[in-house]
BAKE-833308 format. One record per atom (N, C-alpha, C, CB): residue number from 1; residue in one letter; chain; atom name; x, y negated, z negated. Coordinates in Angstrom, 1 decimal. Atoms other than C-alpha are relative to their C-alpha. Glycine has a CB too. Layout:
<dotis>
{NUM,'A','A','CA',{X,Y,Z}}
...
</dotis>
This chain:
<dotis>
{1,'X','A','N',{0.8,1.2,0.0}}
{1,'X','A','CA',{0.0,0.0,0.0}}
{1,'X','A','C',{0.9,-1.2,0.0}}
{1,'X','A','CB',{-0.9,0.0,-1.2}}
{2,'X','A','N',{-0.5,1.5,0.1}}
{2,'X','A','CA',{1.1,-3.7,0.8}}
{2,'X','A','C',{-0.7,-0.5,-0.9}}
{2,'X','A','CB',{-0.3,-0.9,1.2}}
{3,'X','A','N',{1.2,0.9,1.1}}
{3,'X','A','CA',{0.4,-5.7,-2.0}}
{3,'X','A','C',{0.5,-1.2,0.3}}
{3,'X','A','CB',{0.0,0.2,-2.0}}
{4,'X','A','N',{0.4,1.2,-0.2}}
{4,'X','A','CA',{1.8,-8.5,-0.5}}
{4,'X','A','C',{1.0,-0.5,1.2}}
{4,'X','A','CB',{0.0,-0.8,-1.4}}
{5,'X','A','N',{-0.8,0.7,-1.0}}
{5,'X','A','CA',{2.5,-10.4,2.7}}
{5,'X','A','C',{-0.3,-1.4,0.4}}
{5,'X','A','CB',{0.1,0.8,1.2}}
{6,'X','A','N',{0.3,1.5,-0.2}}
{6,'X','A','CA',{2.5,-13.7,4.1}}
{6,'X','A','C',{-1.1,-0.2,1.1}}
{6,'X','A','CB',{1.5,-0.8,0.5}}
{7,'X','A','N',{0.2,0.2,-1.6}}
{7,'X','A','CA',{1.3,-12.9,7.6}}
{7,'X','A','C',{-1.1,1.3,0.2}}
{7,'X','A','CB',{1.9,0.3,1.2}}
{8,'X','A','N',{0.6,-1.5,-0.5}}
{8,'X','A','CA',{-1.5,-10.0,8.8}}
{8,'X','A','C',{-0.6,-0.3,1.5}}
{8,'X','A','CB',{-1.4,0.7,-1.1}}
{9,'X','A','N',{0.9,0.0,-1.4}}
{9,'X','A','CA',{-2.5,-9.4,12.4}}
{9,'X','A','C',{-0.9,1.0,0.5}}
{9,'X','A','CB',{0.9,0.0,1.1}}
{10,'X','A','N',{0.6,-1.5,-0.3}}
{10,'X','A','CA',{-5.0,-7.1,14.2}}
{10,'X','A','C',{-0.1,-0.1,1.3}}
{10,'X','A','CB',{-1.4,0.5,-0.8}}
{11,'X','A','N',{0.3,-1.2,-1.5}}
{11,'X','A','CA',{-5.0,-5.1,17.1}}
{11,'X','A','C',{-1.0,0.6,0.0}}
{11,'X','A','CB',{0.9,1.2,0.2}}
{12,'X','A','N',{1.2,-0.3,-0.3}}
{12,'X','A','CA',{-7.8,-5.2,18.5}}
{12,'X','A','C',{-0.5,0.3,1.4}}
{12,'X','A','CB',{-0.6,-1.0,-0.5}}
{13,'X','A','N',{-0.1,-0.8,-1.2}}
{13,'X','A','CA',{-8.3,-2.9,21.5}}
{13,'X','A','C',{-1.5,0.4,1.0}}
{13,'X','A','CB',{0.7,1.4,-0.5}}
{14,'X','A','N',{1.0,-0.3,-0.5}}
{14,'X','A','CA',{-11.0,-2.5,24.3}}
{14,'X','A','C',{0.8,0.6,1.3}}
{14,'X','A','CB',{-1.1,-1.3,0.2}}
{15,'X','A','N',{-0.6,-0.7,-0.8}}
{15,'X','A','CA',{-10.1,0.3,26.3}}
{15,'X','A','C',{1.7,0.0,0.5}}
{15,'X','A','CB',{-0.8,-0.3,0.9}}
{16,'X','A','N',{-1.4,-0.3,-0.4}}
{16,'X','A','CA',{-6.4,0.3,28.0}}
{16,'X','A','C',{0.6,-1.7,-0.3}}
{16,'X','A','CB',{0.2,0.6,1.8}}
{17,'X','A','N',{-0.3,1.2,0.2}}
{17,'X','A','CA',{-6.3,-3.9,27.0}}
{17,'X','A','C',{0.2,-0.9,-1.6}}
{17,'X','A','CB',{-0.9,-0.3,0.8}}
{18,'X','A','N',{-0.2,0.4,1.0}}
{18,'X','A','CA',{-5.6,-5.9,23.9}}
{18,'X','A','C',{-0.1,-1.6,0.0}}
{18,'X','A','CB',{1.2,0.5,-0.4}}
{19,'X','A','N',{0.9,1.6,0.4}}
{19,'X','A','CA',{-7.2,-9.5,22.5}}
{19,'X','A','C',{1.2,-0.1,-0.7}}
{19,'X','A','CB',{-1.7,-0.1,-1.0}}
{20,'X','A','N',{-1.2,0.8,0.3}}
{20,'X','A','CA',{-4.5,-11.7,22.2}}
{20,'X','A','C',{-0.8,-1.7,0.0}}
{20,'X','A','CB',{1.4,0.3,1.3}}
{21,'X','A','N',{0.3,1.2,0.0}}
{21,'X','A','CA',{-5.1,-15.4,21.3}}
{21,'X','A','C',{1.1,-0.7,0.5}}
{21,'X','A','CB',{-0.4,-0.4,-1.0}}
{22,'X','A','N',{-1.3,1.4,-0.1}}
{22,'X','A','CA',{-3.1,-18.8,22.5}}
{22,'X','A','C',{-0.6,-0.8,-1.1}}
{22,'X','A','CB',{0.0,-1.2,1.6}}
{23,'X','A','N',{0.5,0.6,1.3}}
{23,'X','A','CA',{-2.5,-20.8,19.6}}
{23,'X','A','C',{0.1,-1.5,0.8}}
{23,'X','A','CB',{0.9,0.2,-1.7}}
{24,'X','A','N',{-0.1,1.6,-0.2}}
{24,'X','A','CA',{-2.8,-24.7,20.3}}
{24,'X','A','C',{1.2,-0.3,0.1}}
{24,'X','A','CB',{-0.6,-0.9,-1.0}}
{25,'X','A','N',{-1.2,0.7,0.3}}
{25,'X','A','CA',{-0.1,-26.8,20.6}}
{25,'X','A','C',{0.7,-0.4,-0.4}}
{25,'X','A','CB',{0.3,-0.4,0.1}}
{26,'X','A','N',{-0.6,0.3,0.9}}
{26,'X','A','CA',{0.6,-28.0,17.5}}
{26,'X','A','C',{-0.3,0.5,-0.9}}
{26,'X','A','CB',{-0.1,-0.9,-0.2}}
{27,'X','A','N',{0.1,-0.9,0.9}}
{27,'X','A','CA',{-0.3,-25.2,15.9}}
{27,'X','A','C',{1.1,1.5,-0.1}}
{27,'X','A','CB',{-1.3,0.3,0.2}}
{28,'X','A','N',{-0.7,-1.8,-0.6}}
{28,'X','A','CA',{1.8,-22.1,17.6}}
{28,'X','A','C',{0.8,-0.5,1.4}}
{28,'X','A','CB',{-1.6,1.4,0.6}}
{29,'X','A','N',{-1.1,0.2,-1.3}}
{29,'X','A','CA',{3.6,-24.3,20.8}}
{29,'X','A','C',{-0.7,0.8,0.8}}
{29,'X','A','CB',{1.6,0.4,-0.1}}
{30,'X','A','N',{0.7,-1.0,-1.1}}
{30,'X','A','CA',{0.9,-22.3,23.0}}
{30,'X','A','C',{0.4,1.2,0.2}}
{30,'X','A','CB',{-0.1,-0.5,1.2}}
{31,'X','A','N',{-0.7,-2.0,-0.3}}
{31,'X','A','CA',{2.3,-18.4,22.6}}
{31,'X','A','C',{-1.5,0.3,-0.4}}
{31,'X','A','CB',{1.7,1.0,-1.4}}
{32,'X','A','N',{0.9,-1.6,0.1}}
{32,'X','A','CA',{0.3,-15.5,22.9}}
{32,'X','A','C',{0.4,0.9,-1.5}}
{32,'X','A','CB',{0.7,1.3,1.6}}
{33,'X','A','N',{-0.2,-1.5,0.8}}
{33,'X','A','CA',{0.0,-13.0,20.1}}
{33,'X','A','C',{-1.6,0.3,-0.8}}
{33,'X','A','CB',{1.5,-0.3,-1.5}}
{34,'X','A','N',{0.7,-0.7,0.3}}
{34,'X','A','CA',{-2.2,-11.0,18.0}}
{34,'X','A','C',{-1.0,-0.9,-1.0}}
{34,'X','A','CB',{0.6,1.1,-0.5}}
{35,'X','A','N',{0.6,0.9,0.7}}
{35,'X','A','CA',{-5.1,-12.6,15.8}}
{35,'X','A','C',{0.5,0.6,-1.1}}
{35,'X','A','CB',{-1.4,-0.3,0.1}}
{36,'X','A','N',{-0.3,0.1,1.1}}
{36,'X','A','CA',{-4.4,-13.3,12.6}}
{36,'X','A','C',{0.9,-1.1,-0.7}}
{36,'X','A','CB',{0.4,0.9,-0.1}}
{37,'X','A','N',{-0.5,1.0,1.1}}
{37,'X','A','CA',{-2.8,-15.2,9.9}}
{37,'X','A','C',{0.4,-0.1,-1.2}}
{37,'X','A','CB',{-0.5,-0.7,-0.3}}
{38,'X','A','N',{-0.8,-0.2,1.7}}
{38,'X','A','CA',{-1.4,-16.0,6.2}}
{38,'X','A','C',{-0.9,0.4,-0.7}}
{38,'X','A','CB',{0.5,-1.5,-1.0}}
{39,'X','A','N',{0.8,-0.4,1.3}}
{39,'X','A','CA',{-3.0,-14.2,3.7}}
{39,'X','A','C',{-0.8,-0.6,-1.3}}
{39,'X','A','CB',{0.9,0.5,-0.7}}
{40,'X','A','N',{0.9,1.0,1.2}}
{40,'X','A','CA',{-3.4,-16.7,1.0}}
{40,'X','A','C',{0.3,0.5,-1.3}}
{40,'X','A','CB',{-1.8,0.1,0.2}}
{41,'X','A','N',{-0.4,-1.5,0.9}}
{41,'X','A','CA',{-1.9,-13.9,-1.3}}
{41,'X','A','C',{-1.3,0.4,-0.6}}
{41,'X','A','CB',{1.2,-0.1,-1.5}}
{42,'X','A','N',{0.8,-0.6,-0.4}}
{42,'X','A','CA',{-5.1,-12.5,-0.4}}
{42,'X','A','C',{0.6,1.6,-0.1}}
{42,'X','A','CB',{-0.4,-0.6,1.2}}
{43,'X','A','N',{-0.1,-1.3,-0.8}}
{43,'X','A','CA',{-5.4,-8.4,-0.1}}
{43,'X','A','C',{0.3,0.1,1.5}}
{43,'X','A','CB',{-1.3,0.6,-0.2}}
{44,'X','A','N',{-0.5,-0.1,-1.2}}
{44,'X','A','CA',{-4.0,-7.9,3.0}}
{44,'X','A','C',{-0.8,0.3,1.0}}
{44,'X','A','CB',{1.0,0.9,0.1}}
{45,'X','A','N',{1.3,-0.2,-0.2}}
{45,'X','A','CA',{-7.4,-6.2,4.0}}
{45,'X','A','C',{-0.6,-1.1,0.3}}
{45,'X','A','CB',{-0.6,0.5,-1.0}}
{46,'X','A','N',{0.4,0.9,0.2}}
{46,'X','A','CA',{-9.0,-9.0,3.1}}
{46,'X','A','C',{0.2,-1.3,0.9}}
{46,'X','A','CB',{0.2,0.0,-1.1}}
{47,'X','A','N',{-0.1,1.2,-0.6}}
{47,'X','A','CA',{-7.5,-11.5,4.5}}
{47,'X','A','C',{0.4,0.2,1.7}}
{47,'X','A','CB',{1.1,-0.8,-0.9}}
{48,'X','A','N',{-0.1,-0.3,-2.0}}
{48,'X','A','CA',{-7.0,-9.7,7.9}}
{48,'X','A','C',{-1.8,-0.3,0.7}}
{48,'X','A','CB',{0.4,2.5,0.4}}
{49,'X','A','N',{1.1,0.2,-0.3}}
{49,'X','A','CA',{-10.7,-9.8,7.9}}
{49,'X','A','C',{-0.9,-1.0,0.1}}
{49,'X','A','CB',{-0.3,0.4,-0.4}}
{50,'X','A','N',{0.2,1.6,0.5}}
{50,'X','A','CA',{-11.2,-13.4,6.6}}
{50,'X','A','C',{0.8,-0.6,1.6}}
{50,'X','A','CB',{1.1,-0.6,-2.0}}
{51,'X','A','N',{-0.3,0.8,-1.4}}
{51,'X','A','CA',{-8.4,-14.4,9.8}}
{51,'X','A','C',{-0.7,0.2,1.0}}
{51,'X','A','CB',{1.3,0.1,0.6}}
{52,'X','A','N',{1.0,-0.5,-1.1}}
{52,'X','A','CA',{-10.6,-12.3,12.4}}
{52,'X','A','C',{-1.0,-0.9,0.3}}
{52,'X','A','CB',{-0.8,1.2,-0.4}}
{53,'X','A','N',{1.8,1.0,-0.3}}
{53,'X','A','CA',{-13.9,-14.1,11.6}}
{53,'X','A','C',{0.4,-1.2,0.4}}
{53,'X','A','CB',{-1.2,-0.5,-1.6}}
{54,'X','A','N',{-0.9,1.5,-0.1}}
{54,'X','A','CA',{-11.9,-17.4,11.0}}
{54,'X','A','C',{0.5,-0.4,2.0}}
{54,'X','A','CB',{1.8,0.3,-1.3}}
{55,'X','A','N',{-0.7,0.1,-1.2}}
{55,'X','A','CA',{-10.3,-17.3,14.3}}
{55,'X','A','C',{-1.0,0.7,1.4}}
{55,'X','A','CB',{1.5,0.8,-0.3}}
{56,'X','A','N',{0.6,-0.7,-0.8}}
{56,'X','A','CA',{-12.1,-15.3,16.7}}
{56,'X','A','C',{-1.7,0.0,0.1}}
{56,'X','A','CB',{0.6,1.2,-0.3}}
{57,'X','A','N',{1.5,-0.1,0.6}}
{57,'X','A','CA',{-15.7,-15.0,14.9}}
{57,'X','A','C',{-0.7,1.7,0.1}}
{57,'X','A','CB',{-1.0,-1.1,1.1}}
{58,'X','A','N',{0.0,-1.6,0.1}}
{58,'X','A','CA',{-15.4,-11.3,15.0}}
{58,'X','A','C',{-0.1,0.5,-0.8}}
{58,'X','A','CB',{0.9,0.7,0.2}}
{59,'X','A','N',{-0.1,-0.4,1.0}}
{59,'X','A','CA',{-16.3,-8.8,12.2}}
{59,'X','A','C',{0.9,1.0,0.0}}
{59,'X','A','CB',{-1.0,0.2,-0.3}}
{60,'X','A','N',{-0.6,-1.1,-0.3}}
{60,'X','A','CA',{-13.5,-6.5,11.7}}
{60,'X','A','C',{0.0,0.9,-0.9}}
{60,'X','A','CB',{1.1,-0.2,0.4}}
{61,'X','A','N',{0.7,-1.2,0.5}}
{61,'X','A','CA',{-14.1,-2.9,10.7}}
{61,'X','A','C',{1.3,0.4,-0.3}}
{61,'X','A','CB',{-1.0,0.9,0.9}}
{62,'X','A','N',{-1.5,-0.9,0.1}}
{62,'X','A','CA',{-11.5,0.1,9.5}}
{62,'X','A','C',{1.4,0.1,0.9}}
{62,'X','A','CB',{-0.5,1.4,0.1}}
{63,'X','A','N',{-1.7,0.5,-0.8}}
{63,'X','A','CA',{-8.3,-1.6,9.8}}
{63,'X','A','C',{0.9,1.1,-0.8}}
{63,'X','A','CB',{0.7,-2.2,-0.5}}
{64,'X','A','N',{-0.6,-1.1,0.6}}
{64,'X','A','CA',{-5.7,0.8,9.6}}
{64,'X','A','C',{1.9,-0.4,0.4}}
{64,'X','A','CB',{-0.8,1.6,0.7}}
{65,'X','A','N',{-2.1,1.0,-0.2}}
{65,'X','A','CA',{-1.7,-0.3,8.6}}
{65,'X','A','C',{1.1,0.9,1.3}}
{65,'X','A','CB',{1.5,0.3,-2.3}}
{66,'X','A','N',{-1.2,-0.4,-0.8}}
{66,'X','A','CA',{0.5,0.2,11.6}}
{66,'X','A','C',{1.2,-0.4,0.0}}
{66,'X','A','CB',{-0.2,0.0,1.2}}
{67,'X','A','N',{-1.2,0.3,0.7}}
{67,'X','A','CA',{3.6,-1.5,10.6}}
{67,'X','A','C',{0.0,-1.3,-0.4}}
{67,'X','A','CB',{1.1,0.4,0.7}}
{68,'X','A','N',{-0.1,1.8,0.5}}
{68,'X','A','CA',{5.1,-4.2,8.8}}
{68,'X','A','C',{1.7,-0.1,0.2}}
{68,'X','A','CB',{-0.6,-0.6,-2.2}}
{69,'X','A','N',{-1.3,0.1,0.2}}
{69,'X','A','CA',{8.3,-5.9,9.0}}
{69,'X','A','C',{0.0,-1.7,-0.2}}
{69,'X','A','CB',{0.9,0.7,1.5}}
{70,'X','A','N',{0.0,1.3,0.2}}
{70,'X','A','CA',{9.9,-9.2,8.3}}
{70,'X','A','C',{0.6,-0.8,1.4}}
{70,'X','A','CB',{0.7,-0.1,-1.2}}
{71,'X','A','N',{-0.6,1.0,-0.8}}
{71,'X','A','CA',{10.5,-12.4,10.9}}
{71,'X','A','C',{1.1,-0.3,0.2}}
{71,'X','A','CB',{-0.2,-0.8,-0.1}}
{72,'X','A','N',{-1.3,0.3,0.1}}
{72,'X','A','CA',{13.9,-12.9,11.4}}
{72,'X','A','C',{-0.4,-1.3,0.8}}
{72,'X','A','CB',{1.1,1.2,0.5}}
{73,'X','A','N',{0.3,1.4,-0.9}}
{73,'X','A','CA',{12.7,-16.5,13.1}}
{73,'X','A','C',{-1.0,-0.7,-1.4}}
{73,'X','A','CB',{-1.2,0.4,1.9}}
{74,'X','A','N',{1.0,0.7,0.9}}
{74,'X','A','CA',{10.1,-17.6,10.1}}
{74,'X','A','C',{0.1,0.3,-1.3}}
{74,'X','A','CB',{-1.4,0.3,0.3}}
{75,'X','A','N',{-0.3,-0.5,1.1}}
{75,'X','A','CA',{11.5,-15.7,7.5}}
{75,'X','A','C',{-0.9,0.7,-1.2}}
{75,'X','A','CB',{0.7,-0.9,-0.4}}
{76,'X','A','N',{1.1,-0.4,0.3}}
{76,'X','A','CA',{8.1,-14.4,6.6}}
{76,'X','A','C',{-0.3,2.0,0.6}}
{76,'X','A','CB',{-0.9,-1.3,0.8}}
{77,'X','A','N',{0.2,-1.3,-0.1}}
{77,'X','A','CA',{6.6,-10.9,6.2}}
{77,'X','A','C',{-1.4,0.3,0.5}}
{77,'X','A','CB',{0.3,0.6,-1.3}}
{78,'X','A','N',{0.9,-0.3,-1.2}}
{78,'X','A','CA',{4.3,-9.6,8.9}}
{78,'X','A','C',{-0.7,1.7,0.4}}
{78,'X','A','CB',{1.0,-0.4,1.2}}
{79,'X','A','N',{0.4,-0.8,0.3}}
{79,'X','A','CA',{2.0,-6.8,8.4}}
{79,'X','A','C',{-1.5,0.3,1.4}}
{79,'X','A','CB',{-0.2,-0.2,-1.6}}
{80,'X','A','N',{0.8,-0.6,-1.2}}
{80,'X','A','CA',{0.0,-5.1,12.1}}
{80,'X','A','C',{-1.4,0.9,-0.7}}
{80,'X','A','CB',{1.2,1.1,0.8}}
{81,'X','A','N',{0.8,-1.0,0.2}}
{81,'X','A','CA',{-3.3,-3.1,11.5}}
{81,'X','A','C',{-0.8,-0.4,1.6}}
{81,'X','A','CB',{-0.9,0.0,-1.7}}
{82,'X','A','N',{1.1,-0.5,-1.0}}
{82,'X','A','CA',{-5.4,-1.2,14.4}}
{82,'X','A','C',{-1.3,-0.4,-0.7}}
{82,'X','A','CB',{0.0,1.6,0.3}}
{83,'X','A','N',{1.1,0.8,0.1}}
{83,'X','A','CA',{-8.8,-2.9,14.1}}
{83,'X','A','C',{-0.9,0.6,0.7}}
{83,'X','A','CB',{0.2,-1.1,0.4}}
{84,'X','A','N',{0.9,0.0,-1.2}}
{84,'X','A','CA',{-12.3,-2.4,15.4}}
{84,'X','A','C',{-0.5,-1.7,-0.1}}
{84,'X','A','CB',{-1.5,1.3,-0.3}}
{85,'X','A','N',{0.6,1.0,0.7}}
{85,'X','A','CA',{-14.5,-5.4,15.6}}
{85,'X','A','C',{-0.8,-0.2,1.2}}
{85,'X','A','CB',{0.9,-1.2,-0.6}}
{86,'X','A','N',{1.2,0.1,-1.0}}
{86,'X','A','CA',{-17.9,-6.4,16.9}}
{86,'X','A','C',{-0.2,-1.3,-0.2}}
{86,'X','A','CB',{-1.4,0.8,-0.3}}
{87,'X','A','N',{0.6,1.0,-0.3}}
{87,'X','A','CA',{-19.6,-9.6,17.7}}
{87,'X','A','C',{0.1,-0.5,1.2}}
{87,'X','A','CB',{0.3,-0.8,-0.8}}
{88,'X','A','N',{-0.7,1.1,-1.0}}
{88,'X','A','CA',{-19.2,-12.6,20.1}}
{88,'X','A','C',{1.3,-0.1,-0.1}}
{88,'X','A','CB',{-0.4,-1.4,-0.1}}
{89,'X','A','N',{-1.0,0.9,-0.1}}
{89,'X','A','CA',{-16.2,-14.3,20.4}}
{89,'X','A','C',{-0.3,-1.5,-0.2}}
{89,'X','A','CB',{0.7,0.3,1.2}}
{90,'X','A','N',{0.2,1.6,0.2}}
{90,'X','A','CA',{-16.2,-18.1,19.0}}
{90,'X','A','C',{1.5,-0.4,-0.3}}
{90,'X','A','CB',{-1.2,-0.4,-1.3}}
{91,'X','A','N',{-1.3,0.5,0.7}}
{91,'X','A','CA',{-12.8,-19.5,18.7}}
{91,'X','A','C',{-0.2,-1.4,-0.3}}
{91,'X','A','CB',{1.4,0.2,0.9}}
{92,'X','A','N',{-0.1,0.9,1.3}}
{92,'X','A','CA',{-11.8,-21.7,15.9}}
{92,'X','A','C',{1.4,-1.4,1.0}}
{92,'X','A','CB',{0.9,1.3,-1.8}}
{93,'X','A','N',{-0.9,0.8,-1.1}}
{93,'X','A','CA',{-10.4,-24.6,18.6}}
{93,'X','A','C',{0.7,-0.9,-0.4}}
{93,'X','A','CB',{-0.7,-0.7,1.0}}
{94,'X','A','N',{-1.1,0.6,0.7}}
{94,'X','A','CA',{-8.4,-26.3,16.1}}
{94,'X','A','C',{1.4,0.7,0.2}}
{94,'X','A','CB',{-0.4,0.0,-1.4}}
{95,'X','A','N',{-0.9,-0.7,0.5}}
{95,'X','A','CA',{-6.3,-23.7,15.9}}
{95,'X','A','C',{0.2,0.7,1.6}}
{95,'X','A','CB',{-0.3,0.8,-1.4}}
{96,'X','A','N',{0.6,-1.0,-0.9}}
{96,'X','A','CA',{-7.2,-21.4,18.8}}
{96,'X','A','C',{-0.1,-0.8,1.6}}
{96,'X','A','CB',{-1.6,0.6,-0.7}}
{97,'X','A','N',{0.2,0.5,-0.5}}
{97,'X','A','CA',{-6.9,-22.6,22.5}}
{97,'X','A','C',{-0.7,0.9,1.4}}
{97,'X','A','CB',{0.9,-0.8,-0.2}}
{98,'X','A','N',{0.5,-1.4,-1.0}}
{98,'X','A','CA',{-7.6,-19.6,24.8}}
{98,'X','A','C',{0.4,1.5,-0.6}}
{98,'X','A','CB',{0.9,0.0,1.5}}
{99,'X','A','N',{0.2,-1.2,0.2}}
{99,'X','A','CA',{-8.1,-15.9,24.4}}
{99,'X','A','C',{0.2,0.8,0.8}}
{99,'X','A','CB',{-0.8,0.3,-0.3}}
{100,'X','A','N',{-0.4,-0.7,-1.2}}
{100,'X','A','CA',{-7.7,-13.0,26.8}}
{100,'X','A','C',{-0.1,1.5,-0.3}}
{100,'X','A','CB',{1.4,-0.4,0.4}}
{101,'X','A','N',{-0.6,-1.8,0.6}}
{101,'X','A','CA',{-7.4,-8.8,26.8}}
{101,'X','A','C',{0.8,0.1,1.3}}
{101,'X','A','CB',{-1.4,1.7,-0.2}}
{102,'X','A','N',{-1.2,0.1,-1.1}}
{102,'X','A','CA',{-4.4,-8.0,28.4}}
{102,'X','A','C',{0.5,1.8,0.0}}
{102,'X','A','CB',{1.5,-1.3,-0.6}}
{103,'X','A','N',{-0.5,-0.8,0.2}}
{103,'X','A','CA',{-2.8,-5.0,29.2}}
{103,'X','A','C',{1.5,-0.1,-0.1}}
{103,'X','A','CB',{-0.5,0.7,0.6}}
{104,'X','A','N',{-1.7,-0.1,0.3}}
{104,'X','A','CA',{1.0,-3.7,28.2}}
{104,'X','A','C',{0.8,-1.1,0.2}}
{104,'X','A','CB',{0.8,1.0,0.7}}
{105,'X','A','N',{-0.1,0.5,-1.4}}
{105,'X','A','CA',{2.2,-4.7,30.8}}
{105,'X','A','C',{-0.3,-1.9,0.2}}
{105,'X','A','CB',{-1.3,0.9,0.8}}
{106,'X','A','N',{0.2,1.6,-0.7}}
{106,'X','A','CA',{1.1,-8.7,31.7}}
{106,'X','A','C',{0.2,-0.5,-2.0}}
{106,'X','A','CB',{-2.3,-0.5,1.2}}
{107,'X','A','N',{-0.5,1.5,1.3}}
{107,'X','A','CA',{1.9,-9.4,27.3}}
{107,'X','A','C',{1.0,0.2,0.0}}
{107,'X','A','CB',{-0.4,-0.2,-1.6}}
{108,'X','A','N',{-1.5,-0.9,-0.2}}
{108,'X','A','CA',{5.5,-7.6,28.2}}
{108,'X','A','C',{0.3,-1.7,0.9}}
{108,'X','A','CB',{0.0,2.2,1.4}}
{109,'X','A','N',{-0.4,1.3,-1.1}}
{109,'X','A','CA',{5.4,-10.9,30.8}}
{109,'X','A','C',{-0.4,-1.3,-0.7}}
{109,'X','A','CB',{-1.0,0.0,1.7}}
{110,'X','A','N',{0.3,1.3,0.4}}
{110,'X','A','CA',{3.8,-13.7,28.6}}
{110,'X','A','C',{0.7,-0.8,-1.2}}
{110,'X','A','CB',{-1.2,0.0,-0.2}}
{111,'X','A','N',{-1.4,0.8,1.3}}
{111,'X','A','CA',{5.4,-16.4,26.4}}
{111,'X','A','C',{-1.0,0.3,-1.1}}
{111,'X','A','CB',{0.6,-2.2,0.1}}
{112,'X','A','N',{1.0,-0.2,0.9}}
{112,'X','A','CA',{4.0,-15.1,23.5}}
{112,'X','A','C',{1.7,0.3,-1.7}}
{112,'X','A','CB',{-1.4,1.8,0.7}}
{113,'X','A','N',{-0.6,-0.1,1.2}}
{113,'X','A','CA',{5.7,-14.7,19.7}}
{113,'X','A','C',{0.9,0.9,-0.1}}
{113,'X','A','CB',{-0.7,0.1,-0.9}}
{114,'X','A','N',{-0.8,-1.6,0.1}}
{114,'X','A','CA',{8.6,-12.6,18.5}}
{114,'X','A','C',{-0.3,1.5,-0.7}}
{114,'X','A','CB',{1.2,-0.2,-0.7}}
{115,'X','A','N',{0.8,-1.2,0.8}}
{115,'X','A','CA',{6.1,-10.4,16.4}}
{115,'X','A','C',{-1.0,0.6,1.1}}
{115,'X','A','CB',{-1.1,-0.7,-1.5}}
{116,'X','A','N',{0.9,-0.4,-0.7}}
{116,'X','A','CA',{3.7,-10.1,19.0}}
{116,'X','A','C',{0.9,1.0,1.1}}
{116,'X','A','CB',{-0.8,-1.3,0.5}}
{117,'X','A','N',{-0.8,-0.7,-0.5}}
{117,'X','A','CA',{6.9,-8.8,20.9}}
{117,'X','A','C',{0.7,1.1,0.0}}
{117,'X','A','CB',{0.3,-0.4,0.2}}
{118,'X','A','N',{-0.6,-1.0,0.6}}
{118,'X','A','CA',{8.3,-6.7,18.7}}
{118,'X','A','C',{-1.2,1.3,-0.5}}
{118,'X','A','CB',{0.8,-0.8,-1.3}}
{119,'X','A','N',{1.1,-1.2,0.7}}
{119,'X','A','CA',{4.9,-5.0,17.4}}
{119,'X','A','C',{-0.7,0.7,1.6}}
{119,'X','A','CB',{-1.7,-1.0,-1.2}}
{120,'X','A','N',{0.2,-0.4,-1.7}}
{120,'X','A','CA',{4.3,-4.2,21.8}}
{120,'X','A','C',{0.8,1.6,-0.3}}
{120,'X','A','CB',{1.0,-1.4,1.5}}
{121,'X','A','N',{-0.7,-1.3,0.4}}
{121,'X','A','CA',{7.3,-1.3,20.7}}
{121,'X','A','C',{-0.8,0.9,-0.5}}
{121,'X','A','CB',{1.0,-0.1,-0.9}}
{122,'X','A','N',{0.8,-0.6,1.0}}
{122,'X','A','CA',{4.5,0.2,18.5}}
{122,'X','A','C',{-1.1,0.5,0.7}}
{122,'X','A','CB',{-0.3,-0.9,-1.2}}
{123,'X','A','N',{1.4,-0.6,-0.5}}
{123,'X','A','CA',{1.7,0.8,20.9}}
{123,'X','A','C',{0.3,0.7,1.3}}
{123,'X','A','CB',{-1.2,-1.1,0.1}}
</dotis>
């Protein structure tokens, strides 16, 4: 069990593709990566589920830990879970500037984060 990280993302998968957000500009310099966010020293659970809604407007279901590691760029600790999640999509446009499902393949090609790059090894 994580009892505690700074960072949680989820992978959140529709068929052979994966829901990746762009973050704004002065929030994330416009990269690609996985939804999610700081904890809050939140349950890790918890607050994966709290960034989902927050960000996306998704409910997300039996998230399950696929790895963690630390940033060597943010110096922060960064904790992956496989995800389901139902609803719409509403993004949080403060933060959130576009969305997408992508496969391997075209996030292997996009400017996207070094977590979002490094956690690609994993699936």
């Amino acid at each position: 069990m994580l009892y505690y990280m700074h960072i949680v993302r989820g992978i959140i998968k529709n068929k052979d593709k994966y829901l990746l957000v762009k973050r704004a500009e002065k929030t994330g310099g416009n990269l690609w990566q996985f939804v999610g966010g700081h904890t809050d020293r939140q349950n890790p659970i918890v607050a994966l589920k709290r960034e989902i809604a927050e960000e996306v407007g998704l409910k997300a279901t039996k998230p399950k830990l696929v790895t963690a590691f630390n940033n060597p760029l943010t110096k922060k600790k960064t904790a992956f879970y496989t995800t389901r999640a139902t609803g719409r999509i509403k993004l949080q446009a403060k933060e959130i500037s576009d969305y997408g499902y992508f496969t391997k393949k075209q996030i292997q090609k996009m400017p996207s984060t070094y977590s979002t790059k490094r956690i690609m090894r994993y699936l």
